[in-house]
Residue, then its C-alpha position, 0 to 999 in steps of 0.5 A: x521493561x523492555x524495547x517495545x514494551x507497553x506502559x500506562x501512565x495514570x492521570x487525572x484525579x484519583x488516577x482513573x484514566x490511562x494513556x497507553x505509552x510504548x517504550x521507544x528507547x533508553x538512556x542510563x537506567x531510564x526508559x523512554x516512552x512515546x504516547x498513543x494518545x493525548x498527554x493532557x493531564x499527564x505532568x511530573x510524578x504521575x504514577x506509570x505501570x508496566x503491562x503485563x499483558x500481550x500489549x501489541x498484539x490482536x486476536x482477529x475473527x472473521x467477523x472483522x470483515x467488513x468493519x474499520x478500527x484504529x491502529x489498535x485494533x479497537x472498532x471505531x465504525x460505531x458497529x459495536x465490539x469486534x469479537x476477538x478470537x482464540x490466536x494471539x497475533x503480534x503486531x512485530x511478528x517476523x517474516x516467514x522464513x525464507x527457504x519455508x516460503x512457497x513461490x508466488x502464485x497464478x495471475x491475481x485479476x485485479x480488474x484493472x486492465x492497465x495493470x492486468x494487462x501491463x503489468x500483470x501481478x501474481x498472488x503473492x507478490x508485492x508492488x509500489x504504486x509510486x505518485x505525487x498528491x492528488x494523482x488519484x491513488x486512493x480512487x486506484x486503490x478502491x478499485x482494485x478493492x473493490x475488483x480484485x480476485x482475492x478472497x480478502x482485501x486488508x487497508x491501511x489507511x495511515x496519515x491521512x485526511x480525516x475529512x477523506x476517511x468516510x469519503x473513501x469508505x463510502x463514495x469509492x470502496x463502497x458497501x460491496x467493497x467494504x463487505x470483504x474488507x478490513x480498513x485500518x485507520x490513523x489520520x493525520x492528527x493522531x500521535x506518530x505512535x498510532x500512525x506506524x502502528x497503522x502499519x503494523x496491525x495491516x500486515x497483521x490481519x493479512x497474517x491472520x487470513x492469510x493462516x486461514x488459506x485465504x489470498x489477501x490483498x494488503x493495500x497501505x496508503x501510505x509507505x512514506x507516511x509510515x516512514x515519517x512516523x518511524x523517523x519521528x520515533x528514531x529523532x525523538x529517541x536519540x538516533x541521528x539523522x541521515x538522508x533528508x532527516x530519516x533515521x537509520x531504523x526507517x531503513x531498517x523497519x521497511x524492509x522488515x515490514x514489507x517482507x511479511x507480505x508475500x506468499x505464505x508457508x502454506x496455501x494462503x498468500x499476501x498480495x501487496x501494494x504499498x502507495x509512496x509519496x514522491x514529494x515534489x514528484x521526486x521518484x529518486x528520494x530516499x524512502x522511495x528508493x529504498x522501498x523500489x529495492x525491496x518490492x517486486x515491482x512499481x507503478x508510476x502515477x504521473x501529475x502530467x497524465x492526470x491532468x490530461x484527464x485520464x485515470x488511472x495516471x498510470x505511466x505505463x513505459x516507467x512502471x515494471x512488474x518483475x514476475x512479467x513477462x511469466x506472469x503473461x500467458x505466452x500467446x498474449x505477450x507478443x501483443x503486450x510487446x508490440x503495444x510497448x513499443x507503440x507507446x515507446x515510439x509514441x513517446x519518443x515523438x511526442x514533442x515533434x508532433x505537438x510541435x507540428x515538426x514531424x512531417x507524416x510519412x516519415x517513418x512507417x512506426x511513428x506513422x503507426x504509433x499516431x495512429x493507434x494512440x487514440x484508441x490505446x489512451x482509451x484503452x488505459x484509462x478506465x471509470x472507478x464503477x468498471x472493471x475488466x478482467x485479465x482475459x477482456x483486457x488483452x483481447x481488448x489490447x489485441x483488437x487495437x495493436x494485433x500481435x507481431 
């Protein structure tokens, strides 16, 4: 037996049902198992057998897009059996080698025109989408679904409300959406087991067409949710709490899960965007920190955008991608830079001139940056049935800022 490995333990009468169980640690000579699933039933003197099999592990097709399963794999879209394929996939497989990797790819059109444009993203790189609840995530990650340029979209969907699972299948991703991805799901109310595994088989199936020469794009909602589970898991095996209760394996098993994502040895790459939860907005707690160190970049989503009415509440000043400004091609950056420096300004003056404080003619660039910004908060915010490719975006941008 060993860290990871699987158990069944039979319950009920003549021990004809199973509840799968992983081991979670040890203490003397015994193993410590979590459940999968309910432990109704299961009491002192059940019998327990050890799985021989290549438990935490898939083999997907390409017959999966297009459908949702559990962290385990298993169909829950009422479509009927997933076919399974001839390569085994570990759910814990390692990162590509560092010194075997390619470097990140051309500019990935995500059909966002903020972030096309702002902070332009290449195949291959992965990037938080950091934002308190209810900032409207789930609506950004549909449509970067939706609109994206990559061959395969992969969605982990992990603690989250079960009422809200159709609703994002349905109203926001789509059937067009849906046809080119694979959505991972564990609500809420599952077992901690089932919400890290969440996680895990994401990451799994994007190695799996990412093998295939495809460019994935692998969304998790949410990084901190998958954190918890994995803090749950330590506590209940023995670890000691650090900062704000999270064990030291939380720390440990991010950076591991994050850097699968990247580009591949081969042709195919994964694209990564991974939502952290910033309780009480709270853009410096520990998982938010440590998931910052690791990604290549962040977009910051602020409650005091959204609830100006502009969406995405993207707070573009805050937010950086760290493959810019090579990602941007050279003719466009001038005028990337000169629309920073309007918000910038903006910024700066905004209290005064809510305040009715800053007198006009003052200063030529707030007089500018007054100005422009009606058209550049139009420009920012966009509707979830609209996409804007890279090129639109910046001939968009240009035609309000112009370039130095």
């Amino acid at each position: 037996m060993r860290l990871g490995g699987r158990i069944d333990i039979a319950v009920g009468a003549h021990s004809a049902g199973l509840v799968p169980c992983e081991v979670i640690g040890f203490q003397g000579d015994r193993a410590l198992a979590m459940p999968f699933g309910s432990l109704d039933g299961v009491r002192r003197g059940c019998p327990a057998y050890v799985r021989q099999d290549a438990a935490g592990a898939v083999r997907p097709t390409q017959a999966w897009l297009g459908r949702t399963v559990d962290a385990l794999g298993r169909p829950i879209d009422g479509l009927g059996e997933l076919p399974q394929g001839p390569a085994v996939y570990s759910l814990r497989a390692d990162p590509p080698p560092a010194h075997a990797r390619r470097r990140v790819g051309a500019p990935l059109d995500l059909g966002v025109r903020c972030i096309n444009t702002f902070l332009t993203m290449c195949s291959g790189q992965r990037m938080g989408i950091f934002a308190g609840s209810g900032v409207g995530k789930s609506v950004l990650l549909s449509m970067l679904a939706r609109y994206t340029a990559a061959d395969v979209a992969v969605i982990g969907l992990v603690g989250e409300r079960g009422r809200e699972v159709q609703e994002f299948l349905q109203e926001d991703l789509g059937a067009a959406g849906l046809a080119r991805s694979v959505v991972v799901v564990a609500t809420s109310d599952e077992p901690v087991l089932m919400r890290r595994n969440a996680a895990y088989l994401a990451l799994t199936l994007s190695e799996y067409f990412r093998d295939q020469g495809a460019q994935v794009l692998c969304m998790i909602d949410s990084i901190t949710r998958f954190a918890m589970a994995q803090r749950d898991i330590g506590l209940a095996s023995g670890e000691p709490p650090t900062a704000k209760g999270y064990t030291p394996t939380v720390f440990s098993e991010l950076p591991r899960l994050l850097e699968r994502a990247g580009p591949g040895t081969g042709d195919g790459s994964i694209s990564g965007l991974f939502t952290v939860l910033v309780e009480g907005d709270d853009h410096n707690e520990p998982v938010a920190d440590a998931v910052r160190g690791i990604l290549d970049g962040h977009i910051v989503m602020e409650r005091r955008i959204a609830e100006s009415g502009r969406y995405p509440a993207i707070n573009v000043l805050r937010s950086v991608s760290r493959t810019m400004p090579k990602a941007c091609d050279p003719a466009w950056l001038p005028t990337v830079q000169r629309a920073r420096r309007v918000l910038s300004t903006y910024a700066d003056m905004e209290e005064l001139i809510r305040l009715g404080a800053y007198r006009a003619g003052s200063s030529v660039e707030v007089d500018e940056a007054v100005a422009l910004m009606p058209d550049l908060e139009a420009f920012l915010g966009q509707s979830k049935e609209e996409a804007t490719s890279i090129s639109e975006g910046y001939a968009r941008l240009a035609a309000i800022v112009g370039a130095d």
